[in-house]
Every structure is written in C-alpha cells, then in structure tokens.
N, C-alpha and C positions, 0 to 999 in steps of 0.2 A: 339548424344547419345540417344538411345531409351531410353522411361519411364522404363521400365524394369531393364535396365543395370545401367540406374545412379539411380534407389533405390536399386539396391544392392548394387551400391559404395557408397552411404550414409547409409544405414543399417549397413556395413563395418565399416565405418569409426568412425560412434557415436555411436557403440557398443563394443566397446573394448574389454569387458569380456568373448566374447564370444570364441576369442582365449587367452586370458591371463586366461580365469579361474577364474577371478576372479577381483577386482576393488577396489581402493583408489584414494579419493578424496583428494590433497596434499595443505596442509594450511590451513585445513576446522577448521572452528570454528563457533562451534553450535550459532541458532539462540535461541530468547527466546521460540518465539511458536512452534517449531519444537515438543518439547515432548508432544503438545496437536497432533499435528497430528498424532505423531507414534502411539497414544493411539487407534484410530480410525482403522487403517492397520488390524486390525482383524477383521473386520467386514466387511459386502461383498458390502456396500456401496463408488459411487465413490469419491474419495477426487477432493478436485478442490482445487489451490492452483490460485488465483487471486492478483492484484495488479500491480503499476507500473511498466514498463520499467526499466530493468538492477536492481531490488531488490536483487535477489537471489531464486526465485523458481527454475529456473534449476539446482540451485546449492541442495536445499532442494530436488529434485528429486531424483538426483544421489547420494545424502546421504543415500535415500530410496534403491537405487539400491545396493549401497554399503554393507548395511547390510546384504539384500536378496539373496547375491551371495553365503553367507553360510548358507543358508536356502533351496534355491530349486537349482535346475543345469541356469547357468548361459547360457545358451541358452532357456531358458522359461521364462529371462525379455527382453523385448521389449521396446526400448526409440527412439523415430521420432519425430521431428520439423515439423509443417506445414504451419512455417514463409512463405516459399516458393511456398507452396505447396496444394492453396485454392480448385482448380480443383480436387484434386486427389479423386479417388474413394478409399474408405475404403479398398474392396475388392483386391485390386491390392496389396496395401501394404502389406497385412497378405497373397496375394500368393508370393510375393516377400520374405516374410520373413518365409515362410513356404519352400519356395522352396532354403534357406542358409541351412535348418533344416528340410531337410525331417523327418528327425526320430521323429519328437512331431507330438503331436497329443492334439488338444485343447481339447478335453472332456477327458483327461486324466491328471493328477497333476496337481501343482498349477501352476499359472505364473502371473507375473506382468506387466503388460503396460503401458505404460508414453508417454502421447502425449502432448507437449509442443505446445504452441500458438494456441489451439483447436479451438480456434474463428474465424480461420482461415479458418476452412475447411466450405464448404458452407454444411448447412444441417448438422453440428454436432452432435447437440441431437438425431435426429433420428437415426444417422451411431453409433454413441456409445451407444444409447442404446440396440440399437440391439444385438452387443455383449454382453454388461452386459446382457438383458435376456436369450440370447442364453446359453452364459457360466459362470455360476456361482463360476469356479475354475478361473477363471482371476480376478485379483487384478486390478481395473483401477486408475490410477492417469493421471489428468489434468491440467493443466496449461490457465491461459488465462492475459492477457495484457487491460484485459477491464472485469467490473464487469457483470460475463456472466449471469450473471440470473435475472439480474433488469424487462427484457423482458417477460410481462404476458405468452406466447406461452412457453417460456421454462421453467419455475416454470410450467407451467401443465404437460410438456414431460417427465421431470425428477422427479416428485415430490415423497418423499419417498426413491431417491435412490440415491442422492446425498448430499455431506456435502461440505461447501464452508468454505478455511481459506485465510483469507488476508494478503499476504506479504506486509510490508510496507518496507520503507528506514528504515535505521539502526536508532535506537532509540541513546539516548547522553548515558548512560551505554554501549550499546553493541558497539557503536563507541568505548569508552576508551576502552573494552575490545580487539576490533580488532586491535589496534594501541597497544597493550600493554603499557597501560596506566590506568589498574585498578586499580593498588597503589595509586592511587590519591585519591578515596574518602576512603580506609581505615587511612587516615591521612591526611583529607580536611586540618584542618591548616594548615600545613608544607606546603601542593600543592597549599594552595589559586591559587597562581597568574599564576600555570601552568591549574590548571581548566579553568580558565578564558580564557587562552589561546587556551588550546583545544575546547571550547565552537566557539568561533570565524572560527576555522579552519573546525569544524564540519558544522555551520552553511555556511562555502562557501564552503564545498563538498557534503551537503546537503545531508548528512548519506547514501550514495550511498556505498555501499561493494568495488567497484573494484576503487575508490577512496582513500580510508582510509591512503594511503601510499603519495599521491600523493600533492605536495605544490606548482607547479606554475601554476596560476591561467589561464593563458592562455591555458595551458591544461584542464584544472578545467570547464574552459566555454562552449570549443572546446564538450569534452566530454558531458557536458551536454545538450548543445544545438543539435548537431547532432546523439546522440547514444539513446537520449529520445526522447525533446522534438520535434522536425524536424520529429521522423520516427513518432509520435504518429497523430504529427497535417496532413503533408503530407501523411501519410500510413495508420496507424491502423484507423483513424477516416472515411475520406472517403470511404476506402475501408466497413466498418462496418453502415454506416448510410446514404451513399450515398450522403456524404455533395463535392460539386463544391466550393462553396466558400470558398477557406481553409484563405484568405488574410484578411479576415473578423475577421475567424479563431484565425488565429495569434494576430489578431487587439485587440480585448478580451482578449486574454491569457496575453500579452504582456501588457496592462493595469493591470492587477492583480499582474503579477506580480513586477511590476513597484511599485506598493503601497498596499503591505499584510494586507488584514482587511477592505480594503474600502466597503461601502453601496453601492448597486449599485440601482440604480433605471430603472429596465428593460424599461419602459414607453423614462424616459429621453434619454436613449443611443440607444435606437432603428430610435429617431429622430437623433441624433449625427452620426450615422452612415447610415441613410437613407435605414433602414430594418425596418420592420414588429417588433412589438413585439412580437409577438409568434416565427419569426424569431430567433430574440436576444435569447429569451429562450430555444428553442430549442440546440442555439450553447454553451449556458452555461451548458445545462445541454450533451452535449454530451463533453466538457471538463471535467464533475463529472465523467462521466460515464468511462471515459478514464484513473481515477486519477489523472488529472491534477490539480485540483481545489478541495476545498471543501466548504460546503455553509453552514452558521451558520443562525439559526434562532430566530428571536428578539423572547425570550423566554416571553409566557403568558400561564394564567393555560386555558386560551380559545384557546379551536387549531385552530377554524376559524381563529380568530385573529390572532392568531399566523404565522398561514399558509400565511397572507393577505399581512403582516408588510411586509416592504425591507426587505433584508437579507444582511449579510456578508459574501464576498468572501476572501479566504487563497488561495495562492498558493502550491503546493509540491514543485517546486523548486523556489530558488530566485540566483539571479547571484551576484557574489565578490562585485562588485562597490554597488548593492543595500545594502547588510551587510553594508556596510564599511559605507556609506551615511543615512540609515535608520535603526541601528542597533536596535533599541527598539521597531520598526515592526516587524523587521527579528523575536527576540526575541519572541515574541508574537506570533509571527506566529507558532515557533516551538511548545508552549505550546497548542498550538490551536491541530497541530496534534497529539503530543505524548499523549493526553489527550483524542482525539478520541472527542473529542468537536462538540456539536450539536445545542449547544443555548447559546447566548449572551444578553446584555439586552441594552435595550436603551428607554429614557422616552420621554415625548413631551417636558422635561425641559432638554433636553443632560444632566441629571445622567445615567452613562454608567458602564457597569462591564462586562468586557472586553469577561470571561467565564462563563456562567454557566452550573453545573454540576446537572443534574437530573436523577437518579438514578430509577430502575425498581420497588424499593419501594416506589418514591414518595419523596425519599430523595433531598434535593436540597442541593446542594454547591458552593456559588460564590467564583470565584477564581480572582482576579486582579494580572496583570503581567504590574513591575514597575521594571526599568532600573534605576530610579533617585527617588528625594524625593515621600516621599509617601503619596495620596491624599486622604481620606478614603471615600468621600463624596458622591460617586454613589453606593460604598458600604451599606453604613447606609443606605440610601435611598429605596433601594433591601433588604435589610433584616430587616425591620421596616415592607415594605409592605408585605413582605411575611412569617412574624414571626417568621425570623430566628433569632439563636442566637451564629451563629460562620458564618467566612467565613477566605478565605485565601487570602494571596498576596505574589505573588512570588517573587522575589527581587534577583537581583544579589548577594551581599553578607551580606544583614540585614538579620536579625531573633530579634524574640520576640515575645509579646502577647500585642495586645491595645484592651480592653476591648472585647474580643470575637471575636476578628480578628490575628491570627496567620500570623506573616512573616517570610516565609522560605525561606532559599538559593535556589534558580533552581537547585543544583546536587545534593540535599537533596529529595527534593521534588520528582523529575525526579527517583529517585531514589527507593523511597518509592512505587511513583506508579508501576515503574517496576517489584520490588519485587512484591506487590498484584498482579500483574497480570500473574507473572510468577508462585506462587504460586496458583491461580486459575486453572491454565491449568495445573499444576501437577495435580490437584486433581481428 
C-alpha cells in the first residue's frame, strides 16, 4: 500500500465525524484538569497535553473534538497518531488530508488539529511551528508520551507559543469516581472498610483509566507491563535518546520499582552494574523524562546542597505482589505522586520526613505517611530546625491534633488536595 493510500485509510478511519457529522465519546467522564485546558482553547497558543502511557490524553483530545463538532464544520478538525509514523513528512499529511476535502482552504475559518505522540515525528517543533506561524486560524493540540520540552533546543523553538498540561494516572477521587464509588467519602463512616478496600484495588491498577473496571490481576500486570512499561523502555526511550542498552534499562526501573522510595547512590550502582556514573545518570534521568520515575530531593534551604545530597526515587507503577508484600511503600508512594512531591528530608542522624512540601511563597509543610503506629520524631526534628509550627501525617484511618501535628485519613486528605486543586484550575 502506497504512503498516500494508507493515510487516507487511517485519516478515514480516526476521523469519524467527518461522515457522521458529528462525534460522542461513550462513557466519558471528565478528568479533573480538563477545565484548565478548555480555558486556554481561545487562545491561539498550542496546548501540549504530556504524560504517561495509556493516561487519557487521547481520550482528553477527542473530548476537545467532541465539543468543536458544533462549533466549526466537522471536516476542519484534523486528529493523526504519529505512534507509527516518525518518517512522515508533515506536508504529505495536510495533502492527504487536503485532498479527503478539497473544498477547505486553510487561510480561511477556523480548524482544529490534534497530533497524538508528536514526539514521534522527527523534527516536530520545527514542522508545527511552521503551521502555527503560517496559519493562525488553526487550533493546534499535542500529545506527547515523554515531557517534550525538558530539551533546551525546543523551549527556544516554541517559546512563547506553547502551553504544556500533564496528564497523570487517575488520582484516588477521580478512581472512586470512575468505578462509581463516590458515595464513599460523602459518608466515610458507613464506607470505612469499602475505602480501604478500593485504596488497595486502586493502588494495583495503579489509577490507569482503561483499568478501573478490571480485578484479575493477571490481566492487571499483563497490561501494565506490555501496554506501558515494555513499549516505554523498548520503544519510546530508545527510539527518543538513542539508548542500546535497554537491559540496563529495565535493570533500574525494575529496582525502583521493587522498593518505592529507596536512596539511591548514583556513585554506588554505577560500580554494581559496571557503568559509568554519568551512565547510570543519564538512564535515570531518561526514566524521569519518560514518567516512569520520579526523584525527590533531600530538601535544604541550600540548593547547592540540596542539589549535591542522594535523592529518592518513586515509581508510577508498582505490580499486585509489591502492594500486597510492601503495602506501606506502595502507600507512600502514592502520596509522593498525588501530592506532586519534590523534596523529602533526611539528616546525618536518619530523622526522616517522608514529604516535604514547599510552596512558591516559601511556605513549607512536612507531611509523614503512616500505615501503623505513629512516630513523630523526624517530624519535631524538621520543624524545630526550620521554625515550623504545624506539620501533617497521613494515616490510614487516625485523625487528630498532637501538639501542632494534624493526622488525617488519606481519603480526607487525598481529597482536600483535590478539591484545591481542582478549584485552582477553575479559576
């Protein structure tokens, strides 16, 4: 099949509206940050919609598209995957798709475009910007599977004309919500022991969307293993950084996520694995880059220092047997991501506080995440040093107040933050 013929049978195919008229996405249920991005749709800058494997950006796409069907004629949005498709020249596609539609004419009305796994195409920024200069009535939206503008070269290409929003996995709220299971925290006593229950089930489908329905764990793994983490390490990574060693790769990933939270000492593991250290670094930080990872920094008001200290790694996903064997890592781990967590503390006397939270005012909030008794003593330690006078600890199901230390339920908590931050992005 010539390049020609099979982009119009895929233009065909993943365009639907363009004979139905029109488009409904069936079972959708809104995300939280979705209404910060609709906010942005007016404005002639392009959205980039980043994040892990299997989140929901294409699904947040076509939500995009779904509205726009009754806004402009449903042959002036444009939606292409470039999963496949790294070779292709820009220009081939818009004649390909110019040529389903002769009758448009790009300098004339509005239109939308939506190119999913944009990181794919070699020479992106330059190919899309082109368009966005060219034509200022096209809408662009993007899509990428790896955080596309960490790369000095493309913050200069696009600067000014691009907004980036991060899909994450499903947060512990928008899980009950998708399983309809909201009723649970309008009346936490009665549900205690079903929260608890969905907490465990959330934490081994690992807030993935196309998940939410699904309880054997064999499937559960299957899926995570081969529909993420396998296309990320084998595919997206090498193809994107030019890494050969994917066994190495794995070797790392597979350590973290073995043990959520552990120090690692770049120096140490680059001898353990018989690599370079800048090696080792390099592959950790192309698992951050990938979302597979994330790195916490032993938090000092000295950023040398700061910057110098070990760090801690989190995984995005952990597998059923890890829950089940390390539940009070797993645990932690979630509060690490749902909290968007940057810095942790740790002394040369192991007083440790699990989170800390430092805010763009300078505000700081230690947060400890406790499955069992509760130890307050790397707390007080952290907030003696650094003159604070509240801090949290998150707790399966304690609450109360010990001297300036609040302990909350985690679906309370989990819940609060939600709200502020769903509430921020209304605004």
């Amino acid at each position: 099949m010539e390049l020609r013929e099979k982009l119009n049978f895929i233009l065909r195919e993943t365009n639907p509206w363009w004979k139905a008229g029109s488009f409904t996405i069936k079972g959708y249920c809104e995300r939280d940050i979705y209404p910060a991005i609709t906010k942005f749709l007016s404005l002639p800058q392009i959205i980039a919609l980043v994040g892990l494997r299997r989140t929901g950006k294409t699904t947040m796409m076509l939500k995009v598209i779904e509205e726009h069907c009754s806004k402009i004629p449903p042959a002036n949005i444009l939606y292409f995957s470039f999963d496949d498709f790294s070779e292709l020249d820009l220009e081939d596609l818009l004649n390909a798709y110019r040529g389903i539609h002769p009758e448009i004419n790009l300098d004339e009305g509005r239109f939308l475009f939506c190119f999913d796994e944009i990181q794919k195409l070699r020479s992106w920024t330059d190919k899309i910007k082109k368009i966005y200069d060219r034509h200022k009535n096209i809408k662009i939206l993007v899509s990428g599977s790896e955080s596309l503008f960490l790369r000095k070269d493309i913050k200069e290409s696009l600067g000014g004309r691009i907004f980036e929003f991060r899909v994450n996995q499903l947060n512990f709220v928008e899980y009950l919500a998708f399983s309809r299971r909201q009723d649970f925290l309008a009346k936490p006593e009665l549900y205690q022991n079903e929260i608890l229950s969905a907490l465990r089930i959330y934490m081994k489908i690992n807030g993935f969307p196309e998940l939410v329905n699904v309880t054997d764990e064999m499937v559960i793994r299957k899926y995570l293993k081969e529909t993420v983490v396998d296309k990320i390490l084998y595919k997206d990574i090498p193809q994107l950084f030019r890494v050969r060693n994917t066994g190495v790769l794995s070797e790392i990933l597979d350590l973290i996520m073995f043990q959520p939270g552990q120090i690692i000492d770049v120096a140490r593991l680059s001898k353990e694995l018989g690599l370079s250290r800048q090696a080792v670094a390099s592959y950790l930080d192309y698992l951050e880059k990938a979302f597979l990872i994330r790195k916490l920094y032993n938090f000092s008001r000295n950023l040398r220092k700061q910057k110098r200290a070990l760090k801690k790694y989190y995984p995005a996903i952990v597998f059923a047997q890890t829950v089940e064997d390390k539940f009070a890592l797993c645990f932690e781990n979630i509060l690490v991501w749902q909290l968007d967590a940057q810095f942790f503390y740790r002394d040369a006397y192991k007083n440790e506080v699990d989170i800390v939270l430092a805010g763009e005012q300078k505000d700081i909030m230690p947060v400890e995440v406790k499955t069992g008794d509760v130890d307050l003593k790397g707390l007080r330690v952290f907030m003696q040093k650094n003159g604070l006078e509240q801090a949290v600890v998150v707790t399966i199901d304690k609450s109360g107040q010990r001297d300036g230390v609040t302990l909350v339920p985690f679906w309370k908590y989990l819940k609060n933050v939600r709200d502020k931050n769903a509430a921020a992005w209304r605004e």
